[in-house]
Every structure is written in C-alpha cells, then in structure tokens.
MARTIMI-624552 format. One line per field, with one value per residue: residue in three letters; chain; y, x, z of N, C-alpha, C, O in turn. Coordinates in Angstrom, 1 decimal, padded with zeros to 4 digits. Example, Ala and Ser with C-alpha at 12.3 -4.5 7.8 and 13.67 -1.06 7.14 Angstrom:
# residues 2
aa: Ala  Ser;
ch: A  A;
npy: -005.7  -002.2;
npx: 013.2  012.8;
npz: 007.8  007.1;
capy: -004.5  -001.1;
capx: 012.3  013.7;
capz: 007.8  007.1;
cpy: -003.3  000.0;
cpx: 013.2  012.9;
cpz: 007.8  007.9;
opy: -003.3  001.1;
opx: 014.2  013.4;
opz: 008.5  008.0;
***
This chain:
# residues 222
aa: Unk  Unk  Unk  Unk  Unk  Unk  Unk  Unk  Unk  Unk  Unk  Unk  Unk  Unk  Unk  Unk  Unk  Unk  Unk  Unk  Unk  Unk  Unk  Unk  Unk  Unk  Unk  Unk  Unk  Unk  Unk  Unk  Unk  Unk  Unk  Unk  Unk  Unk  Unk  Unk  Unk  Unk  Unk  Unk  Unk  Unk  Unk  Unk  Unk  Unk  Unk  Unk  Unk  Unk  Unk  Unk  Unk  Unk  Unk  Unk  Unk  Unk  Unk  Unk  Unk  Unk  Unk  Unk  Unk  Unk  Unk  Unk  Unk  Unk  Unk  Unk  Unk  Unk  Unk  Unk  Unk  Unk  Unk  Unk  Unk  Unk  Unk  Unk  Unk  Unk  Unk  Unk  Unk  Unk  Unk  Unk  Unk  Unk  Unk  Unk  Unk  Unk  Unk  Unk  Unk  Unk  Unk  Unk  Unk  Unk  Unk  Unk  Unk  Unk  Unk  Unk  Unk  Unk  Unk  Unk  Unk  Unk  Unk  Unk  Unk  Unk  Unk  Unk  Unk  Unk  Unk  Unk  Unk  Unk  Unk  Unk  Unk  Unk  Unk  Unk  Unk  Unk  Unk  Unk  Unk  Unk  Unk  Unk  Unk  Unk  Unk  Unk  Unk  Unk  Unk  Unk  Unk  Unk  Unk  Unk  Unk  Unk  Unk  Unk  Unk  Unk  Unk  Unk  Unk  Unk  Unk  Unk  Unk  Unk  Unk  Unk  Unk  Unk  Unk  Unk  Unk  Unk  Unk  Unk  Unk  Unk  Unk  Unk  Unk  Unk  Unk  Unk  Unk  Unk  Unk  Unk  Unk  Unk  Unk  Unk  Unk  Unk  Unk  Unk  Unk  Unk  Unk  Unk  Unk  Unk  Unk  Unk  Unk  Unk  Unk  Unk  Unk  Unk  Unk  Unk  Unk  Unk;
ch: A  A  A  A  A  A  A  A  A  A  A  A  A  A  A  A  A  A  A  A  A  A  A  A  A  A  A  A  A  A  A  A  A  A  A  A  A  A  A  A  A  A  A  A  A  A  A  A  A  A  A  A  A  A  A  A  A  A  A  A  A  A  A  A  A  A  A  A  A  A  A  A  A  A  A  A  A  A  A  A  A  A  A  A  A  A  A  A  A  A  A  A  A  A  A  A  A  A  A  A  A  A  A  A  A  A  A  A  A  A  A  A  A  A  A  A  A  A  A  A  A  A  A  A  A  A  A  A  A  A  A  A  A  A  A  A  A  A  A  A  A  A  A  A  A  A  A  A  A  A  A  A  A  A  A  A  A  A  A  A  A  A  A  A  A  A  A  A  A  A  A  A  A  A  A  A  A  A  A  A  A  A  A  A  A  A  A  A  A  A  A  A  A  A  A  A  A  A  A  A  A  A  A  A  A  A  A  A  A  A  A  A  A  A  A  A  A  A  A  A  A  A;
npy: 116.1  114.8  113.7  112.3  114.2  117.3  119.2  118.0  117.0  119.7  120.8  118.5  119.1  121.6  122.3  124.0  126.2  128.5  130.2  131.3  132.2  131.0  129.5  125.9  124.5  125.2  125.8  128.5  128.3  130.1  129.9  127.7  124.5  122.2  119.0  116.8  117.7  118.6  120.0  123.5  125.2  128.5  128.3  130.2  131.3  132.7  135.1  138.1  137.6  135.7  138.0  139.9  138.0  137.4  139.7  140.3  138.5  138.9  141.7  140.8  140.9  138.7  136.0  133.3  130.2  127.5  124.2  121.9  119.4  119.7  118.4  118.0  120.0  123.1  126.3  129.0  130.1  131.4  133.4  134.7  133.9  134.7  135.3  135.2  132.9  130.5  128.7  125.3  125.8  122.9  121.5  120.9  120.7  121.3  124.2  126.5  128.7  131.4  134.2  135.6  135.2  134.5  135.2  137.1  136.1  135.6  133.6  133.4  131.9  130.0  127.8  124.5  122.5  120.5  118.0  116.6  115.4  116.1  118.8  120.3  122.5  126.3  127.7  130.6  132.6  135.1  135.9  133.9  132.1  129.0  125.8  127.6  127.1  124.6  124.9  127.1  125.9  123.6  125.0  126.2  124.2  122.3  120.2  119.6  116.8  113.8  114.2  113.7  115.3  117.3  116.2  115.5  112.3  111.4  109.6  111.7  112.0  110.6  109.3  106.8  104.4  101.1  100.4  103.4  104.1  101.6  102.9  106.1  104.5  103.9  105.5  106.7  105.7  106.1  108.5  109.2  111.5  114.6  116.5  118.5  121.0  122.8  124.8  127.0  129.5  132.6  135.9  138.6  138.5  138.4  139.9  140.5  142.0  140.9  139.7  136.5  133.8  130.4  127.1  124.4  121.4  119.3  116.1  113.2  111.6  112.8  113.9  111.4  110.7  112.7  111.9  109.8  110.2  111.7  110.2  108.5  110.3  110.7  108.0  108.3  109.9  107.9;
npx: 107.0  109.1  111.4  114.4  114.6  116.0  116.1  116.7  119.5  120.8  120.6  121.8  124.2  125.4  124.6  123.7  123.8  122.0  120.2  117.5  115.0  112.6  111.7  111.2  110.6  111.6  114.5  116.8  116.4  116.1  114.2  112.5  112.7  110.7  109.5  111.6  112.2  115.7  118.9  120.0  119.7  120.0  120.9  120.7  122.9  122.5  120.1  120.7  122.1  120.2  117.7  118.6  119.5  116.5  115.1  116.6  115.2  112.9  113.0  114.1  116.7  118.5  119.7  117.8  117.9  116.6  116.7  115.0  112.8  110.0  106.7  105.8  105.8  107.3  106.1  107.4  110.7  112.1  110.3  108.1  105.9  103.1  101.1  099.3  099.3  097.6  096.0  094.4  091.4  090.1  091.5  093.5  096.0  097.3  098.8  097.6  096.8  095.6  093.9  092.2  092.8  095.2  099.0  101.2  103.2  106.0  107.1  110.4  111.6  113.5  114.5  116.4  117.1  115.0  113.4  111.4  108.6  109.3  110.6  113.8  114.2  115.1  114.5  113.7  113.7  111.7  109.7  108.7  106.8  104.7  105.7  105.7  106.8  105.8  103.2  103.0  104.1  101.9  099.8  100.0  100.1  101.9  103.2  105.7  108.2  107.1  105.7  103.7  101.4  100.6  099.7  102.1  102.5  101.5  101.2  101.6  098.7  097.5  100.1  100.6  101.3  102.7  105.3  106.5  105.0  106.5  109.2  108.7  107.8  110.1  111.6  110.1  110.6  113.5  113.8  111.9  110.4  109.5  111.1  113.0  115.2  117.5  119.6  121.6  122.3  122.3  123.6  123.6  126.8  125.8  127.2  130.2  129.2  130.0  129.3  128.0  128.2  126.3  126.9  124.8  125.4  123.6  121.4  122.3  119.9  118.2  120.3  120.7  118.3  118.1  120.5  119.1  116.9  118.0  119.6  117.0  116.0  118.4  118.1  115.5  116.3  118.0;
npz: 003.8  006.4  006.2  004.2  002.2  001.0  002.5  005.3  004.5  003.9  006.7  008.0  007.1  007.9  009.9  012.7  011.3  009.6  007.9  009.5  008.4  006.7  009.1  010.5  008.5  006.0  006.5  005.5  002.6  -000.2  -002.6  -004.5  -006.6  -008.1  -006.9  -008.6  -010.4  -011.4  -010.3  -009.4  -006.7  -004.1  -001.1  002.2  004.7  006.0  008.0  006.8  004.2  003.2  003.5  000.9  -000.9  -001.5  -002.6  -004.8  -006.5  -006.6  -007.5  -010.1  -011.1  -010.2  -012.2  -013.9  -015.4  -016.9  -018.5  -021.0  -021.7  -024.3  -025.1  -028.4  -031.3  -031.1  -032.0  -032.7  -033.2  -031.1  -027.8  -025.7  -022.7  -021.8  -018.8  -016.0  -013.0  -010.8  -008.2  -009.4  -010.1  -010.2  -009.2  -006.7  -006.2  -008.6  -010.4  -012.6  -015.5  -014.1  -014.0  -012.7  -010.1  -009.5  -009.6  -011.2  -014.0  -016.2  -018.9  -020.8  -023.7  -025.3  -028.2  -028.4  -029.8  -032.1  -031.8  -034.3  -033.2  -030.4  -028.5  -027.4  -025.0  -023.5  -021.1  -019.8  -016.8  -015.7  -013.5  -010.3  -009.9  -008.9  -010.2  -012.9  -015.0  -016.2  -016.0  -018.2  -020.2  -020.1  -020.8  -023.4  -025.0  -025.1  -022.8  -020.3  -021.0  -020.0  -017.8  -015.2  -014.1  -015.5  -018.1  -020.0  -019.6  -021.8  -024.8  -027.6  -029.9  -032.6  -033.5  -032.2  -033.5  -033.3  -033.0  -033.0  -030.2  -028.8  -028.3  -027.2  -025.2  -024.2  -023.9  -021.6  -019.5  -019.4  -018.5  -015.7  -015.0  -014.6  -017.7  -016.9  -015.7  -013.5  -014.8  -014.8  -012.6  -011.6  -009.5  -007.4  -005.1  -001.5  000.5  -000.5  -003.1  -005.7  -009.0  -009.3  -011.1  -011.8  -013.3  -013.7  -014.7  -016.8  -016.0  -015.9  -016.8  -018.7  -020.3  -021.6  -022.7  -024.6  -026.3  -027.2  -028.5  -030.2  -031.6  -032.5  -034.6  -036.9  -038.0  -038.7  -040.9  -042.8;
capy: 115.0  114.7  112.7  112.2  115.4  118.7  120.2  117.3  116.8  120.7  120.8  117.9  119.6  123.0  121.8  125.3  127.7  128.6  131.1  130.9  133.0  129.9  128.3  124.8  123.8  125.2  126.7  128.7  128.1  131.2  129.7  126.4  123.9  121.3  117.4  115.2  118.6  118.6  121.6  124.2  126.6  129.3  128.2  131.1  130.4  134.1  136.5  139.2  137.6  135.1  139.1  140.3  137.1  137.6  141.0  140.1  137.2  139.5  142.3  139.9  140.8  136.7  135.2  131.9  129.2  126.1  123.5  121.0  118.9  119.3  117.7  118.4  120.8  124.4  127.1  129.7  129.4  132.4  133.5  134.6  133.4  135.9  135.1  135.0  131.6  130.6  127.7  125.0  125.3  121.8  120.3  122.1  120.1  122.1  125.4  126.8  130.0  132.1  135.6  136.4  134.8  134.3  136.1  138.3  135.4  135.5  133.3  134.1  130.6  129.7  126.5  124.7  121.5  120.1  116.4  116.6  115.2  117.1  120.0  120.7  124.1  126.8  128.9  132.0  133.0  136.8  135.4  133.0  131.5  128.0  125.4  128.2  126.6  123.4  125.4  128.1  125.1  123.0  126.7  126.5  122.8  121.8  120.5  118.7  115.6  112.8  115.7  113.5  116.3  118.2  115.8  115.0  111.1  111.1  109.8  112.2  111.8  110.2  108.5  105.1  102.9  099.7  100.7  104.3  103.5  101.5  104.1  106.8  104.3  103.4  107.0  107.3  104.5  106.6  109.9  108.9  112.5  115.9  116.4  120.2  121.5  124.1  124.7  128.4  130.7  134.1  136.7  139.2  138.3  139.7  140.6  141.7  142.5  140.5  139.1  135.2  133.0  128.7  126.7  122.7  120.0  118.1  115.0  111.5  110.7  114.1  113.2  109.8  111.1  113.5  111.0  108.7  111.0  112.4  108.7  108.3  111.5  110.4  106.9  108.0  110.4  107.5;
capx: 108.0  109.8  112.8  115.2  114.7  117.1  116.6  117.4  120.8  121.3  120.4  122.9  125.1  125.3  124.1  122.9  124.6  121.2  118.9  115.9  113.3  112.0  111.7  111.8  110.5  113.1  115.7  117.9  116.3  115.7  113.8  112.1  112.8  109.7  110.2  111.7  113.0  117.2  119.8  120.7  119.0  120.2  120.5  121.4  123.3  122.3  119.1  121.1  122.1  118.7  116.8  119.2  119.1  115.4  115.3  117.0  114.8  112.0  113.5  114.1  118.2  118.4  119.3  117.5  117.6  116.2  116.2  113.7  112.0  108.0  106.0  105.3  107.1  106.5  106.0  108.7  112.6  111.8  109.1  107.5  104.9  103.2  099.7  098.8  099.2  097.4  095.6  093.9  090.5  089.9  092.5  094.6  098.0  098.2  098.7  097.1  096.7  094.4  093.8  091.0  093.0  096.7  099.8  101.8  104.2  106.3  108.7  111.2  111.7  114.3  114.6  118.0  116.9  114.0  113.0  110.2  107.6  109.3  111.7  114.6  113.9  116.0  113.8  114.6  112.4  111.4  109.1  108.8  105.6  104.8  105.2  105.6  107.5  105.1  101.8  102.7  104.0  100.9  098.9  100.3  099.6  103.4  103.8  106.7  108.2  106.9  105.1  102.5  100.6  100.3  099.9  103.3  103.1  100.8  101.8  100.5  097.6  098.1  101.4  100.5  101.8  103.9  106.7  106.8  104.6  107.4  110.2  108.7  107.1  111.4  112.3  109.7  111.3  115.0  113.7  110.7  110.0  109.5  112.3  113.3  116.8  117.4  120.8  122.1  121.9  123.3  122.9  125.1  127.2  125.3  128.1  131.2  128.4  130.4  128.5  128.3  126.5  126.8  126.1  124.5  125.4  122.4  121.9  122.1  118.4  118.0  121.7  120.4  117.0  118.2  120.7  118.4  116.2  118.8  120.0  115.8  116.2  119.3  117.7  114.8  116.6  118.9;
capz: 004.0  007.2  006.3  003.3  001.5  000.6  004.1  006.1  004.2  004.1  008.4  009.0  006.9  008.2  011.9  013.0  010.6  009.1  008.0  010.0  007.7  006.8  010.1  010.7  007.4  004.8  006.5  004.7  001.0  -000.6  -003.6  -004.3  -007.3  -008.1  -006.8  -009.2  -011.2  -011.1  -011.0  -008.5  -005.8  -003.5  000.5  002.7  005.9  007.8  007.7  006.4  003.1  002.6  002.6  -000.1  -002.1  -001.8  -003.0  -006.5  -007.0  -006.4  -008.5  -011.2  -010.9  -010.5  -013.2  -013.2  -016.8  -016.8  -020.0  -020.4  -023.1  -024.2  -026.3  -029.4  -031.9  -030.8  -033.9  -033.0  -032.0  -029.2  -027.5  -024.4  -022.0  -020.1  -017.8  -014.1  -012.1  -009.9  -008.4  -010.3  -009.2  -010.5  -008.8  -006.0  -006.3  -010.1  -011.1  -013.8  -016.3  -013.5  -014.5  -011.6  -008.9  -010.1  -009.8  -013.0  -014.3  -017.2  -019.1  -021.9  -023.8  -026.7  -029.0  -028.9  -030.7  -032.2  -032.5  -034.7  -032.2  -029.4  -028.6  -026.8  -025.3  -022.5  -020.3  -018.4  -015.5  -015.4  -012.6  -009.5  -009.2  -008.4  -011.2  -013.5  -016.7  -016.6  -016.2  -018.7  -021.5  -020.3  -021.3  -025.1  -025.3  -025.0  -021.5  -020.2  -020.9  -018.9  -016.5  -015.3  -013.6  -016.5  -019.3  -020.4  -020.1  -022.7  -026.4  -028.7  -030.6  -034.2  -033.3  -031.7  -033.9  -032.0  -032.8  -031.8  -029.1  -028.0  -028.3  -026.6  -023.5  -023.5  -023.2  -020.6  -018.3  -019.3  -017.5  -015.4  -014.4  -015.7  -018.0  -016.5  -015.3  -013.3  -015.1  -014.5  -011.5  -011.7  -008.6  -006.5  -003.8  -000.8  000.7  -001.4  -004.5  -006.8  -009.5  -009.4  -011.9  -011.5  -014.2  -013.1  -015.4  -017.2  -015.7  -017.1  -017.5  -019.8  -021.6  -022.5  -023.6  -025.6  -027.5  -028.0  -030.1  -031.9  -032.5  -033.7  -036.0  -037.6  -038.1  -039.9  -042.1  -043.4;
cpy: 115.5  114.5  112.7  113.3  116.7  119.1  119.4  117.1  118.0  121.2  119.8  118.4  120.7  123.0  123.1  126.8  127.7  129.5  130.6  131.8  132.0  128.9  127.1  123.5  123.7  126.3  127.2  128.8  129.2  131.0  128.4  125.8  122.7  119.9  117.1  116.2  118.7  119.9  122.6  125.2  126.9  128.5  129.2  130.3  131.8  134.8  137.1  138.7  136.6  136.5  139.8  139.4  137.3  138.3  141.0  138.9  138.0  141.1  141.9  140.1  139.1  135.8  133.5  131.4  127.9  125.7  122.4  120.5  119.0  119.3  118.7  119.7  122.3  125.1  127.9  129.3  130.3  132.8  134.1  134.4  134.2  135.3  134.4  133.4  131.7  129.0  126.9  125.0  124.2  120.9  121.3  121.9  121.3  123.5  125.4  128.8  130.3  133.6  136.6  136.2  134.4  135.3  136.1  136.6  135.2  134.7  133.3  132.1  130.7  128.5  126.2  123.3  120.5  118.5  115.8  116.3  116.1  117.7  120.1  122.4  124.6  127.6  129.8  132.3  134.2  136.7  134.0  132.0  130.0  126.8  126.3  127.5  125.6  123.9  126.0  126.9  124.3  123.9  126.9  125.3  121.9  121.6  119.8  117.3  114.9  113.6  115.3  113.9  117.0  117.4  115.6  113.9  110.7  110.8  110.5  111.6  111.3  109.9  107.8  103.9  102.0  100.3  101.9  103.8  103.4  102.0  104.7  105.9  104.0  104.7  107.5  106.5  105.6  107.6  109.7  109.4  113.5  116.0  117.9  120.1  122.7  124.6  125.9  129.5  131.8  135.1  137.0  138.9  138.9  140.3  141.8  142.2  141.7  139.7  137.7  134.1  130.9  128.3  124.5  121.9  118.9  117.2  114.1  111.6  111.6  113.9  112.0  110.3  112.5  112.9  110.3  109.3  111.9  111.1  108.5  109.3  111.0  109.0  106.7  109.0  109.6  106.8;
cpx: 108.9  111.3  113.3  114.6  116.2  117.4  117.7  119.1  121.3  121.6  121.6  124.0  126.0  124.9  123.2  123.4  123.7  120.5  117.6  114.5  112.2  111.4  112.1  111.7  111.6  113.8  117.0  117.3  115.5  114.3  113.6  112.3  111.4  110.0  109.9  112.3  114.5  117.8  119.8  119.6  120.4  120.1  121.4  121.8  123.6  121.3  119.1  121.1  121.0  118.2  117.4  119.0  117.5  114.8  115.7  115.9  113.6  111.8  113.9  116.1  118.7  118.6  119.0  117.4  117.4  116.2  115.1  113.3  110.4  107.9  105.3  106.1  106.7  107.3  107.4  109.5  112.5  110.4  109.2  106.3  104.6  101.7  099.9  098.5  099.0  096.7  094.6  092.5  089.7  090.4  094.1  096.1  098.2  098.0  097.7  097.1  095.4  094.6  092.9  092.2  094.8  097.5  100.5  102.8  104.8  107.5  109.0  111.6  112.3  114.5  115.9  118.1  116.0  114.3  111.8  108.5  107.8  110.9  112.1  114.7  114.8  114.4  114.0  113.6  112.6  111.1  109.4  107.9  105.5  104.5  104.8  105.9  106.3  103.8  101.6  102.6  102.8  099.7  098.7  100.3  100.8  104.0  105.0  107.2  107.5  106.4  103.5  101.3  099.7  100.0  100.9  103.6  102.3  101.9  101.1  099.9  098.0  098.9  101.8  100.8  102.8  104.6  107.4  106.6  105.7  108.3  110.1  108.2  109.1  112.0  111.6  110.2  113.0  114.8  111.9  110.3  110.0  110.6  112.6  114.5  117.0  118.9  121.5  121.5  122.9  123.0  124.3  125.4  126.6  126.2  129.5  130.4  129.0  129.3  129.1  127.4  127.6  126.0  126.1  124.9  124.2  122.6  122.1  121.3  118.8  118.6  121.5  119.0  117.6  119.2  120.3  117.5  117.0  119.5  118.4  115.9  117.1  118.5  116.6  115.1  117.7  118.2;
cpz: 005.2  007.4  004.9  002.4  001.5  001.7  005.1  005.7  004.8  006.1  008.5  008.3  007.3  009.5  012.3  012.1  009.6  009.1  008.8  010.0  007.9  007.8  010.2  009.4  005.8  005.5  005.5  002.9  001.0  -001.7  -003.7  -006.4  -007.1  -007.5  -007.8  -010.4  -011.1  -011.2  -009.5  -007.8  -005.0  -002.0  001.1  004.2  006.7  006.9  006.6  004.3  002.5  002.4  001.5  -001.2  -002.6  -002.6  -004.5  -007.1  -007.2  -007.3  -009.8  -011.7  -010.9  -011.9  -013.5  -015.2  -016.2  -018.5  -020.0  -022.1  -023.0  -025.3  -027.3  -030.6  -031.8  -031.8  -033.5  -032.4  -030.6  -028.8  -025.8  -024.1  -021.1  -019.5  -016.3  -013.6  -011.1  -009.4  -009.1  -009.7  -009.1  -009.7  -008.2  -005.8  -007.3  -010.0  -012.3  -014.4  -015.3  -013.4  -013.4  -010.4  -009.0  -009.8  -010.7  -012.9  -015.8  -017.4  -020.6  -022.1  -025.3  -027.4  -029.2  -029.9  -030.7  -032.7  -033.0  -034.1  -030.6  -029.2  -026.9  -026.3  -023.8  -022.5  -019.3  -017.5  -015.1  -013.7  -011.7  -009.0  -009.6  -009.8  -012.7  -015.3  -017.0  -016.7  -017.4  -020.3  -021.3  -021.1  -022.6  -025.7  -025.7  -023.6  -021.0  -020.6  -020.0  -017.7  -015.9  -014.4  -015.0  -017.8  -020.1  -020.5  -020.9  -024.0  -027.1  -029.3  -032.0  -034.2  -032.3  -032.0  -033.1  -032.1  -032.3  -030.5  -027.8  -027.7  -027.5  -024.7  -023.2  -022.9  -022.2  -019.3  -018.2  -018.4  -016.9  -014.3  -015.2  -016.3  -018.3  -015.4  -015.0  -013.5  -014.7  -013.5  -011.1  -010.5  -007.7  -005.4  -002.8  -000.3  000.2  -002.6  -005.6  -007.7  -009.8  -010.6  -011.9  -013.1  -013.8  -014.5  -015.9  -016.4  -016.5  -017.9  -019.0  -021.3  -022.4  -023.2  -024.8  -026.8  -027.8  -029.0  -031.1  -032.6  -033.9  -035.0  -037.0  -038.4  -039.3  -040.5  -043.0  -044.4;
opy: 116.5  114.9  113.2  112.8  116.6  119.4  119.8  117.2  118.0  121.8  120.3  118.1  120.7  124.0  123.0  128.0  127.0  129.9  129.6  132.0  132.0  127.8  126.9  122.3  122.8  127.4  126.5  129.4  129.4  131.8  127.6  126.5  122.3  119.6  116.9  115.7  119.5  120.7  122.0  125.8  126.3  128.1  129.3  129.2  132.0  135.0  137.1  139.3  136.6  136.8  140.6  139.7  137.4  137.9  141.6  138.6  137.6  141.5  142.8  139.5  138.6  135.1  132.6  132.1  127.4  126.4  122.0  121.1  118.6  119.7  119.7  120.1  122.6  124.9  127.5  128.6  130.0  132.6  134.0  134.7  134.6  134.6  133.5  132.8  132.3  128.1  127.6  124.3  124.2  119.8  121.8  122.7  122.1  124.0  124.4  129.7  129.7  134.1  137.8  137.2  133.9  136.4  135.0  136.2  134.8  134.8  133.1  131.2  131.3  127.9  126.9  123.1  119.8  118.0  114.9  116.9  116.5  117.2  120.1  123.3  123.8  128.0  129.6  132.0  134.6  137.2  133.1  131.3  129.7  126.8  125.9  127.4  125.7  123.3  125.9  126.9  124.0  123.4  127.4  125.3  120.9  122.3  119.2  116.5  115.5  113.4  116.1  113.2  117.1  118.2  115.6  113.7  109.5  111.4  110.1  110.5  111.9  110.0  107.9  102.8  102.4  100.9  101.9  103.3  104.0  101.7  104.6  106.4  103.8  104.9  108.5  106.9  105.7  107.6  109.9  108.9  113.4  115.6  118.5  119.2  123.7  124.8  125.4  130.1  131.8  135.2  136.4  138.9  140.1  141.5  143.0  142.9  141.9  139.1  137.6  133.9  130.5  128.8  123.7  122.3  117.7  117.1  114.3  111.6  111.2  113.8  111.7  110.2  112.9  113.3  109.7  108.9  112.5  111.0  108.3  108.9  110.9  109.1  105.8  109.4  110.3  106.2;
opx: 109.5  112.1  112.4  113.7  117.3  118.5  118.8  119.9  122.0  122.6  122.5  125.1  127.2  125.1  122.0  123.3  124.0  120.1  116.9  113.7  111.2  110.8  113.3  112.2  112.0  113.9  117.8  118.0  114.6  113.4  114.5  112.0  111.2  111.1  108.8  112.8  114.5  117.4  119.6  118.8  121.5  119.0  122.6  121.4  124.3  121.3  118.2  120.5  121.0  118.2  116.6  118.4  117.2  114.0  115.0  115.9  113.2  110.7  114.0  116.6  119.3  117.8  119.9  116.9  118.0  115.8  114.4  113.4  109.7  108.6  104.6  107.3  105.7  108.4  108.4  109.6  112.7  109.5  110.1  105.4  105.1  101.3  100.6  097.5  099.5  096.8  093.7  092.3  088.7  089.9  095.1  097.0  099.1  097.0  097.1  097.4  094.4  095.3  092.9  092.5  095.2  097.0  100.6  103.0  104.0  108.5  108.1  111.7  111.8  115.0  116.7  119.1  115.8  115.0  111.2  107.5  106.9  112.0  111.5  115.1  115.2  113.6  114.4  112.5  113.6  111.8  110.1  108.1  106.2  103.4  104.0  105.2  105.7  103.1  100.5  101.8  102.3  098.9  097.7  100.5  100.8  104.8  105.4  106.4  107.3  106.9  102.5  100.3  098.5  100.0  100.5  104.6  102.1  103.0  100.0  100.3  098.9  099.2  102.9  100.7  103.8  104.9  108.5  107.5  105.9  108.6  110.8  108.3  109.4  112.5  112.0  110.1  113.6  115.5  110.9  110.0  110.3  111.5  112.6  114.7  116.7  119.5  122.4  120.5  124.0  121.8  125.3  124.6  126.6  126.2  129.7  131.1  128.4  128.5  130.2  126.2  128.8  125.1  127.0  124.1  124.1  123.8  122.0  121.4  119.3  118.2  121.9  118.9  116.9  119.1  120.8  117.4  116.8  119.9  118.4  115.9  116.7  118.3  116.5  114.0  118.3  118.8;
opz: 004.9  008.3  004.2  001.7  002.1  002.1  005.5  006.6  005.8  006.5  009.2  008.8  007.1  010.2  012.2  012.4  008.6  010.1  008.6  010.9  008.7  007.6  010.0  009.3  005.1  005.1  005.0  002.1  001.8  -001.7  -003.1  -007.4  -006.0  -007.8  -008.3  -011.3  -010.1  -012.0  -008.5  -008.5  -005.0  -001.7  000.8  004.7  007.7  005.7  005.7  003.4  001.3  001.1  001.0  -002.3  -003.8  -003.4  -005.3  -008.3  -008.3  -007.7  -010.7  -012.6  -011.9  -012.4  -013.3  -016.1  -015.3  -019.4  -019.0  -023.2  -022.0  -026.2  -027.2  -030.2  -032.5  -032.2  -034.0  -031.3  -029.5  -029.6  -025.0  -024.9  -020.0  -020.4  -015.8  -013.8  -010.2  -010.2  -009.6  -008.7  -008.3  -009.5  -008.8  -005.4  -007.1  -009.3  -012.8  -013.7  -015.4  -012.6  -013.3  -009.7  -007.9  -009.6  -011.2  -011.8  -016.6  -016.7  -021.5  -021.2  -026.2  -026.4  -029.8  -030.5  -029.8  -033.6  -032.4  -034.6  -029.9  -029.5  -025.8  -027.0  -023.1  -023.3  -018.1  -018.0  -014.4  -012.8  -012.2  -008.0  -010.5  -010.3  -013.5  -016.4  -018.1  -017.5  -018.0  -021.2  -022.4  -021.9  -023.1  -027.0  -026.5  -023.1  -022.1  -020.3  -019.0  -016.7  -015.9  -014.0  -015.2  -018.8  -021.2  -021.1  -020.9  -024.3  -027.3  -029.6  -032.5  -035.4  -031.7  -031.4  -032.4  -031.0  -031.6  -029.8  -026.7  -026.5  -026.5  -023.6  -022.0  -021.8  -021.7  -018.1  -017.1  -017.4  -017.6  -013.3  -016.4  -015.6  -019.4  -014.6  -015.7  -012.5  -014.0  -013.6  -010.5  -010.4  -007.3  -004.5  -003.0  -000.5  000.3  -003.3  -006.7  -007.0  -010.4  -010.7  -011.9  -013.7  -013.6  -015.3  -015.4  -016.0  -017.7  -019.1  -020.1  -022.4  -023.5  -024.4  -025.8  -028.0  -028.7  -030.2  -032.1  -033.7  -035.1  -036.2  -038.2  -039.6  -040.2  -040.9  -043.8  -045.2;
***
C-alpha cells in the first residue's frame, strides 16, 4: 500500500526526523502490528535508538500484551504456546505451525473472561514472529474472533440455530476484524534507560463485543 497507511501519517508527521533502517518502506517502525489489529507500536526517530529498541525486542526485555477474543472455550486459565512459525506452504499470505522451516515462537496466554462459546483471553509475546498470536491459537483450534484468514468467521459447529446464528453474525458486523489489541508496551528508554511501559485503551468495536456477550451470558442465566 502506497497511500493512507501508518507510515504515510507517521512521514508527514515527523517530515524527515526518521529512522532510516527501514528505508523508504517503514521508516522508523521498530516492530510491525497485523492490518485491521488495534493498539500501540514503537517508531524510532534516529538509528541510534531504533538499534537499541531492536535489541530488547530481540532479547525479549520488551514487554509486549496483547488481548483478544477466540473461539471457543479454551481448557486452562494459563498456558503457553510454544512451536516454530513459519510459512503456510498451502497458502503464502498465512503462517502456520512449521517445525522444518519456521522460526522458535512462543506465547504465554491467560484467561480474563469466558463466554462459554468463546473467551476473553491476554497474551504476552516471549517472541516476534509474523502473525504469531493468530497462527499459534489457530494451532490449538481457538483462532481469533472474526480472523477470516485463519477461521475465525466461522460459527462453530453444533450452534446454528436462528437465533444464535443471528447473534453471533450481529457481533460479527460490531467488530468486523480480528478481535486482537496490542494493549501494553513496556521497554527501556534508549537513552536515559528509564523504564517506560504504555498501556492502549480497548477500542470500541472489542468494548461493544464484549458487552454484548456478557449481556448474552447474563440473559441466559436468568
């Protein structure tokens, strides 16, 4: 993409006060978030402190969380995900679990509230690799909301009736994208070393999808 993206804003924002690791493609951005995923990256605006941010990201010093909804009700409240990603060799847009040809990826994953068909979950990122969160939960047969790469705008199997049906095709119109947040980013000043951590703000879509199934939950426990 050429035009209306991250860079172009970040370029007329910053005019020439840019890292240029990246070249002319992503200047300045240390670290990449998915399209259509919400929440916070890193953009350096010199060399010096883009290869230090790097360096933590790469050292796993970084503290990166993301939240996110996937389908289905996954067995334990914590967990980790560990296997090699790499490309799909079915289909080269996706990632996938690739163990010959993949690189090490791990993620640390906690439960903050379940809606019996599907869970509210936080994910920390050990690792950086591409499409990680959505490959690793598509891997355990829990892939994203609405993730229609990975099988997420599917309705589960055995709950087609109309009237769900229509519920979840409404919550797929409320957030009608993966439903992943790159909510917390923790990492040292490069300069004075101080330790900094941001925390992003859910968006809407997410906030409205997640009160509407805790409205459904309530609803059918009355």
């Amino acid at each position: 993409h050429y035009s209306d993206t991250l860079v172009n804003a970040i370029m007329y924002h910053c005019k020439d006060s840019l890292s240029g690791i990246n070249g002319e493609i992503r200047p300045g951005i240390v670290h990449r978030i998915d399209m259509d995923t919400t929440g916070s990256l890193i953009v350096c605006k010199n060399d010096e402190s883009h290869i230090k941010i790097s360096e933590q990201i790469k050292d796993h010093s970084c503290n990166r969380i993301y939240v996110g909804i996937v389908c289905g009700n996954v067995k334990d409240d914590e967990g980790t995900i560990e296997g090699a990603i790499g490309r799909n060799p079915n289909d080269r847009k996706k990632m996938a679990i690739n163990e010959k040809n993949g690189k090490p990826a791990i993620t640390h994953y906690k439960v903050l509230e379940r809606f019996e068909r599907y869970t509210y979950m936080e994910f920390k990122l050990e690792t950086g690799r591409t499409h990680q969160i959505r490959a690793h939960f598509k891997y355990i047969k829990h892939p994203l909301f609405n993730d229609k790469e990975y099988g997420g705008n599917e309705i589960l199997k055995g709950t087609t009736f109309a009237r769900y049906k229509q519920f979840v095709n409404n919550c797929f119109e409320i957030c009608p994208r993966q439903a992943l947040h790159a909510k917390t980013l923790g990492f040292e000043h490069p300069t004075t070393g101080e330790r900094l951590s941001f925390d992003s703000e859910i968006p809407d879509d997410m906030q409205q999808l997640i009160q509407k199934w805790r409205a459904y939950i309530l609803s059918r426990e009355e």
